[in-house]
N, C-alpha and C positions, 0 to 999 in steps of 0.2 A: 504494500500500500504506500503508495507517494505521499512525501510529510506537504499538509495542507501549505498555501503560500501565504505569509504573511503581509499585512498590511501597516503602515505608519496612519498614525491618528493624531491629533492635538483635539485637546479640550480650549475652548475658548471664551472668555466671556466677555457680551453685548449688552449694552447699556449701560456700561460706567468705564470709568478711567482706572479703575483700582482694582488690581487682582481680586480675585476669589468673590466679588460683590456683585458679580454680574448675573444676568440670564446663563449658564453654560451650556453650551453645546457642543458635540464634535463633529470634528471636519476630516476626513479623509479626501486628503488632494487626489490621491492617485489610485483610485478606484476600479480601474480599468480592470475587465474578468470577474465581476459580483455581476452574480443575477438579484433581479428583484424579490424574492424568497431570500438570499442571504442576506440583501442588505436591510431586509426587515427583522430581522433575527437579529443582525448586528445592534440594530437600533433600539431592540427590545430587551438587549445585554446591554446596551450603556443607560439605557433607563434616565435619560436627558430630556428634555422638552423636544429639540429636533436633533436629528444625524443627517448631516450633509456628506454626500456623497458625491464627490467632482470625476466622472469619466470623461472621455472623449469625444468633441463636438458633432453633431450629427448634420451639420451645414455648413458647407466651406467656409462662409463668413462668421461664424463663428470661433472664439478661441476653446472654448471647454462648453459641456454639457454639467447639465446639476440635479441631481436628484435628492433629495429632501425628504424622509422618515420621522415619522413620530413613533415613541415606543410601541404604541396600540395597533398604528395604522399609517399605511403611506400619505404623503401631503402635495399639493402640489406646492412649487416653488413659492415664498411667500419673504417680506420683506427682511425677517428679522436674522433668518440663519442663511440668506442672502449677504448682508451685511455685514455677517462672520463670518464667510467664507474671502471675502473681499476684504477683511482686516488680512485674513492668514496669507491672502494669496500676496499681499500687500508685502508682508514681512515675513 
């Protein structure tokens, strides 16, 4: 059995300037290879408000594609783990 591949994540927090005060969410830049069954799992193990999940853009004019889970339920893209994803991608 081939050992699973692992993924890099950061937890991030929106709505304030000071560690650990924030909304947290995580961000997984490099998502590429999750289906939508694992990245719902994943997001239902980090048990966070949203899991952003950054793959590969699905329109040339595009830079990156984004997918967005909540622990319960998938979400569609919405403003706020948008704007964490755009800090991380940021720094």
């Amino acid at each position: 059995m081939p050992s699973p591949r692992s993924y890099r994540y950061r937890v991030v927090d929106v709505f304030t300037t000071q560690p650990l005060e924030g909304n947290p969410l995580a961000v997984f830049p490099e998502a590429s290879g999750l289906d939508d069954v694992t990245m719902q799992k994943i997001a239902r193990e980090m048990n966070l408000s949203e899991t952003v999940f950054v793959v590969p853009a699905t329109r040339a004019s595009f830079s990156a594609g984004v997918r967005i889970y909540h622990a319960d339920a998938g979400a569609a893209l919405r403003g706020t783990p948008d704007g964490g994803h755009q800090l991380r991608a940021a720094g």
